[in-house]
ROMARVEX-678226 format. One record per residue (C-alpha): x, y, z; residue in three letters. Coordinates in steps of 0.1 Angstrom, whole numbers, plus 5000, padded with zeros to 4 digits. Layout:
REM residues N
<r><px>X</px><py>Y</py><pz>Z</pz><residuo>ALA</residuo></r>
...
***
This chain:
REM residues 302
<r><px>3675</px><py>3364</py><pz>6637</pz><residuo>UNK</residuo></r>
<r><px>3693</px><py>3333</py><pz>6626</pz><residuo>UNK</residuo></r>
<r><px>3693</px><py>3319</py><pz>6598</pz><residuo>UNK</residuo></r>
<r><px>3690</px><py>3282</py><pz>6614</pz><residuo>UNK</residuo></r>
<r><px>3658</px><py>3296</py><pz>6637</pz><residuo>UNK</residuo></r>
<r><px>3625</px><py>3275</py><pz>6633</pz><residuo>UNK</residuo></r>
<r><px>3607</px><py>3307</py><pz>6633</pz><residuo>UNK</residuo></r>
<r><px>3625</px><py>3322</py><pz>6601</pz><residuo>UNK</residuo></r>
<r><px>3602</px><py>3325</py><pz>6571</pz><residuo>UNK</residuo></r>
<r><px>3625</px><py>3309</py><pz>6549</pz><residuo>UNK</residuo></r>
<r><px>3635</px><py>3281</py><pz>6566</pz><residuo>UNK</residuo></r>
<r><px>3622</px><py>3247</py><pz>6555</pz><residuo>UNK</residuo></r>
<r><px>3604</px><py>3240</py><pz>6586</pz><residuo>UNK</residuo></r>
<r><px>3575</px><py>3268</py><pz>6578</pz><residuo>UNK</residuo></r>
<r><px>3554</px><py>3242</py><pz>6556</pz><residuo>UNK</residuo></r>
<r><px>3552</px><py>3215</py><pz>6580</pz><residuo>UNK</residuo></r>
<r><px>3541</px><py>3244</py><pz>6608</pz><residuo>UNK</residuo></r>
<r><px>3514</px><py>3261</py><pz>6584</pz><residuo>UNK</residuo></r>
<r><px>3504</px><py>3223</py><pz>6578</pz><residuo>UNK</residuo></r>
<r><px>3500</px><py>3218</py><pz>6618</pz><residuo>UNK</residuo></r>
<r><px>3482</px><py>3249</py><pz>6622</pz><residuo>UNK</residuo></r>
<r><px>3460</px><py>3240</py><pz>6596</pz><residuo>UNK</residuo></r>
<r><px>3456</px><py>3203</py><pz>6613</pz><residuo>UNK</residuo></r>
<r><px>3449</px><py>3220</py><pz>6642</pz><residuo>UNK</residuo></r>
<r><px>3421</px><py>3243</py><pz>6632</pz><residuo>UNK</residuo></r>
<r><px>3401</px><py>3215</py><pz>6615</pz><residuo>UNK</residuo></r>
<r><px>3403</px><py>3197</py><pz>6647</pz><residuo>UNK</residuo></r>
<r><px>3391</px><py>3225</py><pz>6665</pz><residuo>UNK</residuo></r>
<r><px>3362</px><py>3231</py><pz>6644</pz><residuo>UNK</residuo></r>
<r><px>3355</px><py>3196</py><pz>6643</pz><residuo>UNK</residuo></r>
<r><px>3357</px><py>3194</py><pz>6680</pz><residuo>UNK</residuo></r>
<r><px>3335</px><py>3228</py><pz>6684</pz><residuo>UNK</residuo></r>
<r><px>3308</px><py>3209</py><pz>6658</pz><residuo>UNK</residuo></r>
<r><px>3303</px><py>3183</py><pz>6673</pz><residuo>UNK</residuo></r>
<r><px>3303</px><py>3195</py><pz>6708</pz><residuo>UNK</residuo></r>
<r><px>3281</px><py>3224</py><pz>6697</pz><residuo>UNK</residuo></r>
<r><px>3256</px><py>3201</py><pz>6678</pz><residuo>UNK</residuo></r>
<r><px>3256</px><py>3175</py><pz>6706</pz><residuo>UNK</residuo></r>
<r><px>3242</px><py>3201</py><pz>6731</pz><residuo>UNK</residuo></r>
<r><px>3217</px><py>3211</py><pz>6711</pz><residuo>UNK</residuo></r>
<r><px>3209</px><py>3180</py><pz>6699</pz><residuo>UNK</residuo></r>
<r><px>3206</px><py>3172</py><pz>6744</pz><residuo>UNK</residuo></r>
<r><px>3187</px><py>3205</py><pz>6747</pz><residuo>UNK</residuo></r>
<r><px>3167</px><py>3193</py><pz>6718</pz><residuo>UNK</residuo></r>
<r><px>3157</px><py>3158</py><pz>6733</pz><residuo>UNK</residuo></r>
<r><px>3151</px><py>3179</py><pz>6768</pz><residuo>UNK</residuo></r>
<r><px>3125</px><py>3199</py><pz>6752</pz><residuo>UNK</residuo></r>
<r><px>3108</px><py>3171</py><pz>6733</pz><residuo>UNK</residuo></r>
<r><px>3103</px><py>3151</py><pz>6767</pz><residuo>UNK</residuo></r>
<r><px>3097</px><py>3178</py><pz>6787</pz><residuo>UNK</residuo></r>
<r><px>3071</px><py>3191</py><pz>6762</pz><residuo>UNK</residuo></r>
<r><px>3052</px><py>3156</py><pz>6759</pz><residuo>UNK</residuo></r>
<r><px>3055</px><py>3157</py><pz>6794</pz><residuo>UNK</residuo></r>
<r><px>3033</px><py>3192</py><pz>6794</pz><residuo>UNK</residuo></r>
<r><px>3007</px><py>3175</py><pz>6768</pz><residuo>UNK</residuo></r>
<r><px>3004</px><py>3142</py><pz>6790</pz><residuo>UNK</residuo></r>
<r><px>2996</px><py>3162</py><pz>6820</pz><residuo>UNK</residuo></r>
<r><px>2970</px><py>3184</py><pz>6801</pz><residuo>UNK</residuo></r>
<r><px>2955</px><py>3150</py><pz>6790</pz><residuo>UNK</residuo></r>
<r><px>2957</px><py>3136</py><pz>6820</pz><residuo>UNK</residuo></r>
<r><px>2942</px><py>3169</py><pz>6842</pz><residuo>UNK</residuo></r>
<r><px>2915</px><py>3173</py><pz>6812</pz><residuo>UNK</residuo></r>
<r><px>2904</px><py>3138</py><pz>6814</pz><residuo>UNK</residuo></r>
<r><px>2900</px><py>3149</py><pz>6853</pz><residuo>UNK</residuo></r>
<r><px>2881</px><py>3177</py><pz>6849</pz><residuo>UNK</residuo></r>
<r><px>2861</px><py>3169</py><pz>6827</pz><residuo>UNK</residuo></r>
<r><px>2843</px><py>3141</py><pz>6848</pz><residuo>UNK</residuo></r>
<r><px>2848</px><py>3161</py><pz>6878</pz><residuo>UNK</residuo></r>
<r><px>2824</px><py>3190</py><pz>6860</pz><residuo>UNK</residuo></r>
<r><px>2794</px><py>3158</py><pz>6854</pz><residuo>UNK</residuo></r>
<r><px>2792</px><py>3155</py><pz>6892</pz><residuo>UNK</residuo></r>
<r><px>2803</px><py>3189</py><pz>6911</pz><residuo>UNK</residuo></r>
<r><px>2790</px><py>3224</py><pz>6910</pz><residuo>UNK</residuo></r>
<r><px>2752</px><py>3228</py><pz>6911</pz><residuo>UNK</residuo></r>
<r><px>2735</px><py>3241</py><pz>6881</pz><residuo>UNK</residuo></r>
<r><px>2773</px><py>3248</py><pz>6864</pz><residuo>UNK</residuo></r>
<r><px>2784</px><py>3235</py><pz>6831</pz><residuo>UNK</residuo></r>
<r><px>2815</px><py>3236</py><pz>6810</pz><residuo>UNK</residuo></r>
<r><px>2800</px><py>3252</py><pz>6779</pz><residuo>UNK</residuo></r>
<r><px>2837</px><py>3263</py><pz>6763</pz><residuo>UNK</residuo></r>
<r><px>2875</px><py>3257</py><pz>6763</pz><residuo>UNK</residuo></r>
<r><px>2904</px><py>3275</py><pz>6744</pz><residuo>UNK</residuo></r>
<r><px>2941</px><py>3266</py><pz>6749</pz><residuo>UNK</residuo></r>
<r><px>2969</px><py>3289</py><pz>6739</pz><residuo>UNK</residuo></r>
<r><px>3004</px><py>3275</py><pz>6731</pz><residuo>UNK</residuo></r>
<r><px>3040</px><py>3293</py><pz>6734</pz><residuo>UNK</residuo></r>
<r><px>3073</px><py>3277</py><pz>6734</pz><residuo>UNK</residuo></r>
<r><px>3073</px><py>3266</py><pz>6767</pz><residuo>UNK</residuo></r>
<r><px>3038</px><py>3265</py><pz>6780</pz><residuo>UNK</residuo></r>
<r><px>3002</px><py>3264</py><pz>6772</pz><residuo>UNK</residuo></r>
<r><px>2973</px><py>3287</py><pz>6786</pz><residuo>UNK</residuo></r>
<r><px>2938</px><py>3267</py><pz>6790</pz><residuo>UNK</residuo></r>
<r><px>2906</px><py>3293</py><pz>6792</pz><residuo>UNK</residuo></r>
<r><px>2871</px><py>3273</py><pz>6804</pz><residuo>UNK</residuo></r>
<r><px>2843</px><py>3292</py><pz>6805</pz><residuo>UNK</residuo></r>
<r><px>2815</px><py>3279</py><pz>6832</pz><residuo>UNK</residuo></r>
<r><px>2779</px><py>3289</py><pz>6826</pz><residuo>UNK</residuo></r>
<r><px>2745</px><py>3280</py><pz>6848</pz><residuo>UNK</residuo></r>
<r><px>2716</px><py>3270</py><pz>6828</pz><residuo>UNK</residuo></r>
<r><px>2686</px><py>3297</py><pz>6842</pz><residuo>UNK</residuo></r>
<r><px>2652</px><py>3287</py><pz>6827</pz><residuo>UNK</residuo></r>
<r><px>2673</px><py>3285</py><pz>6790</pz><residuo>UNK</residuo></r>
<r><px>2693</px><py>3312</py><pz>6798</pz><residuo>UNK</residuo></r>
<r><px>2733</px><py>3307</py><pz>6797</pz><residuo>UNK</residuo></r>
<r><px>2745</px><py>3325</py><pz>6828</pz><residuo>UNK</residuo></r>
<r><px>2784</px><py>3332</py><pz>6824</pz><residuo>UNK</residuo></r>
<r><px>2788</px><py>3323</py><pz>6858</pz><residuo>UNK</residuo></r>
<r><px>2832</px><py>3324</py><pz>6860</pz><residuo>UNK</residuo></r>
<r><px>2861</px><py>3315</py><pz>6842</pz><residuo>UNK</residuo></r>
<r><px>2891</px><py>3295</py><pz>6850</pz><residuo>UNK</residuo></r>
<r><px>2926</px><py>3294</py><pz>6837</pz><residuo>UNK</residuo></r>
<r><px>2949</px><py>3267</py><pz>6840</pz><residuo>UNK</residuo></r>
<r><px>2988</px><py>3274</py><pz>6829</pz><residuo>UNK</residuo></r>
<r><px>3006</px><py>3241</py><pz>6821</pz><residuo>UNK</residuo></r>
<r><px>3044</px><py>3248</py><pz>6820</pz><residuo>UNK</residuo></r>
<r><px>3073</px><py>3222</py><pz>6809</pz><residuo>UNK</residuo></r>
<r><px>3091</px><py>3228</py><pz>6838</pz><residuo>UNK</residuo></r>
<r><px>3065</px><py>3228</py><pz>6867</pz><residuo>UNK</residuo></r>
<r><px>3031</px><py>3212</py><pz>6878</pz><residuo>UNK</residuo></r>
<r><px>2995</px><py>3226</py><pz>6863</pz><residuo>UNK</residuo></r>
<r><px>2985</px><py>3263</py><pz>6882</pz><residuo>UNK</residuo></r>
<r><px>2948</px><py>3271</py><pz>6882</pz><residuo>UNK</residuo></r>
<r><px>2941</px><py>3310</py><pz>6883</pz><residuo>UNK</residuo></r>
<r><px>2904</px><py>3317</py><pz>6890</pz><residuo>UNK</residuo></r>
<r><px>2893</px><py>3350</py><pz>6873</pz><residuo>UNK</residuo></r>
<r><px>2866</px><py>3355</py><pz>6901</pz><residuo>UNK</residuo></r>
<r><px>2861</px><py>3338</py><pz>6933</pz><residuo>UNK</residuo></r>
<r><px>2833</px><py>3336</py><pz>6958</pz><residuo>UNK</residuo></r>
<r><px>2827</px><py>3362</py><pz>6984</pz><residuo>UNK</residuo></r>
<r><px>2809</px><py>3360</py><pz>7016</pz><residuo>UNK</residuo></r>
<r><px>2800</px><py>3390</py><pz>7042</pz><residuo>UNK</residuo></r>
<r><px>2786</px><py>3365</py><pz>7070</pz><residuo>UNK</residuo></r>
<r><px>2798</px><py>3334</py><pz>7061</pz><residuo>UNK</residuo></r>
<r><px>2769</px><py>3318</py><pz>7050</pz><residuo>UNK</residuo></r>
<r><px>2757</px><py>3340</py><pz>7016</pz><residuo>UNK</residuo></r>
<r><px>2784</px><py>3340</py><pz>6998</pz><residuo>UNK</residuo></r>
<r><px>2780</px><py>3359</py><pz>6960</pz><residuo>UNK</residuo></r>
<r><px>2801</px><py>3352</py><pz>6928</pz><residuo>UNK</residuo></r>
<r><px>2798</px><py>3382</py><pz>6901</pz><residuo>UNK</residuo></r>
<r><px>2775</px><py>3400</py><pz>6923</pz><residuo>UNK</residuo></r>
<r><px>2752</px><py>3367</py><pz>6923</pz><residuo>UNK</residuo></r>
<r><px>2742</px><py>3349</py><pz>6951</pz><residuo>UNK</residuo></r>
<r><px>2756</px><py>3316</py><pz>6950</pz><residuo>UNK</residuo></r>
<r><px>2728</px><py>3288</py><pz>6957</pz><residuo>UNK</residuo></r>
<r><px>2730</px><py>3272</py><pz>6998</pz><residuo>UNK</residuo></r>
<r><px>2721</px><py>3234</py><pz>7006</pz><residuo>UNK</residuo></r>
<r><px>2708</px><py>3222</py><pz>7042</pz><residuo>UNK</residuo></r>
<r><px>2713</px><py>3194</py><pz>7050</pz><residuo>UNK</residuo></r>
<r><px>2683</px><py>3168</py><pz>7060</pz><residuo>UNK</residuo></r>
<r><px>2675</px><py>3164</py><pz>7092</pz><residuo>UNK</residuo></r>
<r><px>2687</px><py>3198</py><pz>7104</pz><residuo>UNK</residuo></r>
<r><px>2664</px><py>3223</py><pz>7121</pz><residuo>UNK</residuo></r>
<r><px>2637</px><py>3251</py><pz>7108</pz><residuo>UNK</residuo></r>
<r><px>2663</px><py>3279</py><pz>7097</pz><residuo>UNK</residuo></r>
<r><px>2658</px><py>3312</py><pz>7084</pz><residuo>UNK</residuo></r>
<r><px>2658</px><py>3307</py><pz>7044</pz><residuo>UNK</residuo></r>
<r><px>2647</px><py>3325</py><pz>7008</pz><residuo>UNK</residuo></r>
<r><px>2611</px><py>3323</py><pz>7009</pz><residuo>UNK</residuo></r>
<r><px>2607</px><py>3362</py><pz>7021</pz><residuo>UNK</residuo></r>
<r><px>2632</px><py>3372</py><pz>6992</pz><residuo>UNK</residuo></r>
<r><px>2618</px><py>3350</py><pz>6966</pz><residuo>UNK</residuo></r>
<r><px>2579</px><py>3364</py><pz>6974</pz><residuo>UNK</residuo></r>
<r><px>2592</px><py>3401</py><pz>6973</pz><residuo>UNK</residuo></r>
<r><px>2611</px><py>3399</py><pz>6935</pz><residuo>UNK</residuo></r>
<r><px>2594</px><py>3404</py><pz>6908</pz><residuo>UNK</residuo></r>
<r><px>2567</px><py>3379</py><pz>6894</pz><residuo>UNK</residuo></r>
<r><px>2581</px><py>3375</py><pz>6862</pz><residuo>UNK</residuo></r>
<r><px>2617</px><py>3375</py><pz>6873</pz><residuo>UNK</residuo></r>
<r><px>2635</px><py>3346</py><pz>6862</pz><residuo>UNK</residuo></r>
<r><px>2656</px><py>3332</py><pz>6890</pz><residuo>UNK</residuo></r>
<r><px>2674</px><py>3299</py><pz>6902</pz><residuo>UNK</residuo></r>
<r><px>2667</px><py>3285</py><pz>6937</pz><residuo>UNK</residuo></r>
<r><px>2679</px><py>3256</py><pz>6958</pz><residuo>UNK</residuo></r>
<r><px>2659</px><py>3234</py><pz>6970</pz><residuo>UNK</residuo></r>
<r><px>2664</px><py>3212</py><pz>7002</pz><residuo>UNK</residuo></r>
<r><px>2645</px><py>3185</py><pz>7016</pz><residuo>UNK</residuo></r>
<r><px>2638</px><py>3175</py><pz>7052</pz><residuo>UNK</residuo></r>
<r><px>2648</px><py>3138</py><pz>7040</pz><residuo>UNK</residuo></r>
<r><px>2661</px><py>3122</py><pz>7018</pz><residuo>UNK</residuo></r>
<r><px>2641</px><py>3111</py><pz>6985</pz><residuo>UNK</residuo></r>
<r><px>2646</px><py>3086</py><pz>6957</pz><residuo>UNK</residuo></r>
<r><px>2647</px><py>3103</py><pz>6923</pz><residuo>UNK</residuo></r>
<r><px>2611</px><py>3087</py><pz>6912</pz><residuo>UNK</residuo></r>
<r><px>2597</px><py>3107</py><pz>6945</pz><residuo>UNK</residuo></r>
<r><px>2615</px><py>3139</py><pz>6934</pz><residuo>UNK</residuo></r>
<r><px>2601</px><py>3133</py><pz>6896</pz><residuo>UNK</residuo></r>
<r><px>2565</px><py>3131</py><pz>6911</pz><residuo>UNK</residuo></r>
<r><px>2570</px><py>3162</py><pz>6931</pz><residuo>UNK</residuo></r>
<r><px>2591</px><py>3183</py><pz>6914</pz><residuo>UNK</residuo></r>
<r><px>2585</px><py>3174</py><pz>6872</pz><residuo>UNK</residuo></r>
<r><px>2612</px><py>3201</py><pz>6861</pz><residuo>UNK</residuo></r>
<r><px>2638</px><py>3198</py><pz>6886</pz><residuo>UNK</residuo></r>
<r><px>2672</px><py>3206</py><pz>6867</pz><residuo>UNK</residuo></r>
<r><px>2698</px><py>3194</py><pz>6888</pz><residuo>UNK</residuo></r>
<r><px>2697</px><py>3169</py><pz>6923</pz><residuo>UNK</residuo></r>
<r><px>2723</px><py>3172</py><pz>6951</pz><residuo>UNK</residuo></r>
<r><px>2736</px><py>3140</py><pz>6964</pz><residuo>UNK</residuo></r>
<r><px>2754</px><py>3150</py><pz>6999</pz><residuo>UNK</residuo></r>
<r><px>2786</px><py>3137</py><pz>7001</pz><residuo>UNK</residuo></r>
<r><px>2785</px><py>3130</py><pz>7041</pz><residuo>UNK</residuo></r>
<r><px>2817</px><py>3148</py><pz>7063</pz><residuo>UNK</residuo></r>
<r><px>2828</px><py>3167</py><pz>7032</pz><residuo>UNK</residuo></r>
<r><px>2807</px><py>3193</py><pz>7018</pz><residuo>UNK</residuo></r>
<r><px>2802</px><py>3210</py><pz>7055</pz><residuo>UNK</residuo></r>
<r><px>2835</px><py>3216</py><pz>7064</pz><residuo>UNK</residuo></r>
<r><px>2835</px><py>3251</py><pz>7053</pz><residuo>UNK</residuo></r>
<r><px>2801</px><py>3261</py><pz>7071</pz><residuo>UNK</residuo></r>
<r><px>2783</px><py>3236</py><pz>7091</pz><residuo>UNK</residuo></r>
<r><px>2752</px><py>3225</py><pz>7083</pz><residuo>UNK</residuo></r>
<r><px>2750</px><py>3245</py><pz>7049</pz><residuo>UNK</residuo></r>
<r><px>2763</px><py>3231</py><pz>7015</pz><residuo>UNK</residuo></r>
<r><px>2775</px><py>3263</py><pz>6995</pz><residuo>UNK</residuo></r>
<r><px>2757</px><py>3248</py><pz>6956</pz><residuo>UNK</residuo></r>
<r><px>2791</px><py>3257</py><pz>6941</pz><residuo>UNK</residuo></r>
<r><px>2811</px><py>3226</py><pz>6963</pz><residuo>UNK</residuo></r>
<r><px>2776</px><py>3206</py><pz>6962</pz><residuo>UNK</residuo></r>
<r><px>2775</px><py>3169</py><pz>6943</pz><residuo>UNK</residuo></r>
<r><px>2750</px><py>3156</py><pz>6925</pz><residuo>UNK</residuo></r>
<r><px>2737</px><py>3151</py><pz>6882</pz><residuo>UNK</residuo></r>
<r><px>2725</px><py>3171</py><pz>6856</pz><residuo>UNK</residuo></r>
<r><px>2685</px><py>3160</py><pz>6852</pz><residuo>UNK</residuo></r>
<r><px>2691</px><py>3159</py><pz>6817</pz><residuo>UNK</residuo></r>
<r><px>2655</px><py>3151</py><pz>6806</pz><residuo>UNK</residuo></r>
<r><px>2629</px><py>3154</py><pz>6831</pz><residuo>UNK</residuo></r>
<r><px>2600</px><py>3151</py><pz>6806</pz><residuo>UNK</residuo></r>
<r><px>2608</px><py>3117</py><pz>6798</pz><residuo>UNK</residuo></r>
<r><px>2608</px><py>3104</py><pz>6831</pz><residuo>UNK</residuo></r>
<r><px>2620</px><py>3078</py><pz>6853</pz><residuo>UNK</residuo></r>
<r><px>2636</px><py>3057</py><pz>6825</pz><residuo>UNK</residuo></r>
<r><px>2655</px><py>3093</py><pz>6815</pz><residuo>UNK</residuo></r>
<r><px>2664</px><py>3102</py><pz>6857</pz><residuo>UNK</residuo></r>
<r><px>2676</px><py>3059</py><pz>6859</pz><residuo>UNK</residuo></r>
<r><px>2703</px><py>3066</py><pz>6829</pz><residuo>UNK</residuo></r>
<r><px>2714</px><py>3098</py><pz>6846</pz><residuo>UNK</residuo></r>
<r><px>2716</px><py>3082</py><pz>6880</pz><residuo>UNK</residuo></r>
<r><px>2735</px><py>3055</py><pz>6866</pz><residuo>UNK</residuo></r>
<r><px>2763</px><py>3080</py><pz>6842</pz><residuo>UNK</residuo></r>
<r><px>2767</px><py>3094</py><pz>6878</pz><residuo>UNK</residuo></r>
<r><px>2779</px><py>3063</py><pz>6896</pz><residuo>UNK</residuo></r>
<r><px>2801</px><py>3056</py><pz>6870</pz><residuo>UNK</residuo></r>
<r><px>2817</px><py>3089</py><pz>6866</pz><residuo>UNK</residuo></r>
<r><px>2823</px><py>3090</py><pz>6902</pz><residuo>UNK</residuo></r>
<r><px>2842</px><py>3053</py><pz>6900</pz><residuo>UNK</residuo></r>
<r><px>2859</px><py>3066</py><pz>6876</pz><residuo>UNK</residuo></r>
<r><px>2872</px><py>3098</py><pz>6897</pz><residuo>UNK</residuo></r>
<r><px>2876</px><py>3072</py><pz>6927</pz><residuo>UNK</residuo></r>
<r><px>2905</px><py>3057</py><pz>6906</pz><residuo>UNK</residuo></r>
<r><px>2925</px><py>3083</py><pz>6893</pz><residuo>UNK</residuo></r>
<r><px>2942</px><py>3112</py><pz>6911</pz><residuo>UNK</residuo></r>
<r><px>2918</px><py>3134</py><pz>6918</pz><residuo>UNK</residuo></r>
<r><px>2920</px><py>3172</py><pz>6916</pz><residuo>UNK</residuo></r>
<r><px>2898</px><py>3187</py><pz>6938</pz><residuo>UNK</residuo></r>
<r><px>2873</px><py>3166</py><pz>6949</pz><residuo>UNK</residuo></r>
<r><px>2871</px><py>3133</py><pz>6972</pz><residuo>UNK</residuo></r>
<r><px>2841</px><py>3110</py><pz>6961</pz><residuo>UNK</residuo></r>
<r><px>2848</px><py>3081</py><pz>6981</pz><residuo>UNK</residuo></r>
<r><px>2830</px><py>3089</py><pz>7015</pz><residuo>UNK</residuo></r>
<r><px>2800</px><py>3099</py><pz>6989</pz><residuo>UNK</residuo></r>
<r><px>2805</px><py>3062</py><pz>6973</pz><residuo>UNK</residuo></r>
<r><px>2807</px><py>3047</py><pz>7005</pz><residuo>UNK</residuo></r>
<r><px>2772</px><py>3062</py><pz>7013</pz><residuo>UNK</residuo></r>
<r><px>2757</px><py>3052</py><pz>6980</pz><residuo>UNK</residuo></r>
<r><px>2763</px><py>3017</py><pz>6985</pz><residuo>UNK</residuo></r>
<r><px>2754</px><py>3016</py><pz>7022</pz><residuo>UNK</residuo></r>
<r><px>2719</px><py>3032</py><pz>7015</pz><residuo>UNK</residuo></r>
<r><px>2713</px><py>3008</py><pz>6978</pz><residuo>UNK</residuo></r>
<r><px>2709</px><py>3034</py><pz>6957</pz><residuo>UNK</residuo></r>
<r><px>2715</px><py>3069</py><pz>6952</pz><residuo>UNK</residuo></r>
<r><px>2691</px><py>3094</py><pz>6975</pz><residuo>UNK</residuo></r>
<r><px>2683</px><py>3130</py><pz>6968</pz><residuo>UNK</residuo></r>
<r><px>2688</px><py>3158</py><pz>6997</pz><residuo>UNK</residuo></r>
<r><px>2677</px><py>3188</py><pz>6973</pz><residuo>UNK</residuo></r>
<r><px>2673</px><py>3201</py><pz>6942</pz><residuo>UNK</residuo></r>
<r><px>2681</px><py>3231</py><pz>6915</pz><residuo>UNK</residuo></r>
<r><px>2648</px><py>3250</py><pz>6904</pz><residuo>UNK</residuo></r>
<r><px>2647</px><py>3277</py><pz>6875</pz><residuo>UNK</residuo></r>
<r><px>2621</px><py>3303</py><pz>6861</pz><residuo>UNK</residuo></r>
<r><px>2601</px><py>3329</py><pz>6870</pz><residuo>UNK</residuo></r>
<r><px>2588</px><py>3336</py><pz>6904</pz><residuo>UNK</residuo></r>
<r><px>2556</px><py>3332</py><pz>6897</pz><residuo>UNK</residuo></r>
<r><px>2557</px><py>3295</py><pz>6888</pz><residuo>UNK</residuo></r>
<r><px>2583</px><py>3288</py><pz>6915</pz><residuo>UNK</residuo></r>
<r><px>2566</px><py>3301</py><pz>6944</pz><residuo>UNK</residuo></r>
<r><px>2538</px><py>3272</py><pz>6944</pz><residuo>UNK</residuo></r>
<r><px>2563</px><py>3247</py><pz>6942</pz><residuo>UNK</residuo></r>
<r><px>2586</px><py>3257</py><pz>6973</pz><residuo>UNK</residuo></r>
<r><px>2549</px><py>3255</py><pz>6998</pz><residuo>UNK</residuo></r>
<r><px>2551</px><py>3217</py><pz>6993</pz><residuo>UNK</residuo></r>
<r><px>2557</px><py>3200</py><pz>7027</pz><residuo>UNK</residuo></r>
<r><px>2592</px><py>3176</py><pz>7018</pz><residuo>UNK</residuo></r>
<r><px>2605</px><py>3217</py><pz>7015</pz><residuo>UNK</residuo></r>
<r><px>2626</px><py>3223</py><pz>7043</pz><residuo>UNK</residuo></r>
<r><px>2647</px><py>3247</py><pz>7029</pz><residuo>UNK</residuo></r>
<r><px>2649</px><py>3276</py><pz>7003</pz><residuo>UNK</residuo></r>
<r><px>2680</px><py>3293</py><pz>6991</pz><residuo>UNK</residuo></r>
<r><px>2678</px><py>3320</py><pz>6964</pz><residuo>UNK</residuo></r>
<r><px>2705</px><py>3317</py><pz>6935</pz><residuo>UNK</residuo></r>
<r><px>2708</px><py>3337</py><pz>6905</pz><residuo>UNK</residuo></r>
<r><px>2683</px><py>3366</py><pz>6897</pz><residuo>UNK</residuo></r>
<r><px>2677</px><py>3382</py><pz>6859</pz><residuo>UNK</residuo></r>
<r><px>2674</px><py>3413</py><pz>6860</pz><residuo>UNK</residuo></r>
<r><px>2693</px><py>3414</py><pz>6893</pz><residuo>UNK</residuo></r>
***
């Protein structure tokens, strides 16, 4: 090689080549830093929006539900959540329950995935069945029927209900050939757990006529003991809740024909009722004439 040549080792021009090597490697480390940490720190911000994107729709969906449960579903009641987070999602387990004469009915469980990337998913665990479209069963339960007032004499309950045992403790549904004010349904029915409030043109799209108890409307009777002043403060929690659902984006429910109605008619009116105990106190009860309708709901020991 000559002696002259840029590339011999003893030339003079080897420390000024090491020195641009050297430059050069800094500059691509520096380079490879910052565009390194610069994409994480972008995947970093992602995550954070995205993430309290997730929690604000959980709020949001929560805040939903949880006035959706005061006024839809007869006889069913939130009794507990769990949420379970990963890196990219969280899992939300509630647990619904009917009440039966003091008895806490698991009565199904839903889960609702919440994901960073994608809109809320609701999985139900167990969902209603029906072999002629008008019983339908959830668990191996029956699920509780409303008729609507003003429809005629149909076969119903009563036959059932007269042949189970006297002590069995069951839940029935109760609906009335017309409508009644909640002081009327007080007088005539002291320990009434739960009034249906019909929701005109919505709850009978699925069957006409009926109201399957688990798509009914209506309030918890929190205290019937106490009265009308008790029934007035429960009436009034369900108007509000439902102007609150009529104002945010509701999930699976439409309350505005059933507001609509309320204000036409003054004041909210009762088409039926939830009932539980045994048999034997029940069955005096369902022989009163406003009884148009009896519809048999959960039965222990089935």
């Amino acid at each position: 090689m000559d002696k002259d040549s840029i590339f011999n080792a003893k030339d003079g021009f080897q420390p000024l080549i090491k020195k641009a090597k050297k430059k050069s490697l800094k500059k691509i480390i520096i380079v490879s830093t910052i565009v390194t940490v610069s994409i994480f720190m972008i995947l970093g911000i992602t995550f954070i929006i995205a993430y309290n994107h997730m929690q604000n729709s959980m709020s949001e969906y929560f805040s939903v539900k949880f006035e959706q449960n005061e006024v839809y579903g007869a006889n069913i009641h939130d009794d507990k959540s769990t949420t379970s987070f990963s890196i990219d999602s969280a899992l939300n387990q509630d647990q619904y329950v009917k009440d039966i004469a003091g008895i806490p009915y698991t009565w199904y469980n839903e889960q609702t995935w919440f994901k960073i990337y994608d809109s809320p998913t609701t999985i139900y665990d167990n969902s209603i069945t029906s072999t002629d479209s008008r019983q339908f069963y959830r668990n191996g339960q029956r699920v509780v029927n409303f008729y609507v007032p003003g429809g005629k004499k149909v076969e119903d309950d009563r036959k059932l209900l007269q042949s189970l045992a006297s002590t069995s403790v069951v839940e029935i549904g109760i609906s009335f050939k017309k409508e009644m004010n909640t002081n009327q349904v007080l007088k005539q029915f002291p320990t009434a757990q739960w009034a249906w409030v019909q929701n005109p043109d919505v709850e009978t799209s699925i069957v006409p006529g009926y109201v399957i108890g688990d798509y009914a409307y209506g309030f918890t009777i929190t205290s019937p003991e106490k009265g009308t002043d008790s029934i007035a403060e429960d009436v009034k929690n369900f108007e509000k809740v439902l102007t609150n659902l009529s104002q945010k984006d509701e999930k699976d429910t439409d309350v505005e024909p059933l507001i609509k109605s309320i204000k036409q008619k003054g004041t909210v009116q009762v088409s039926g009722i939830i009932l539980t105990g045994k048999v034997k106190d029940l069955l005096p009860l369902i022989e009163q004439d406003s009884v148009n309708y009896v519809s048999v709901g959960v039965i222990i020991p089935y």
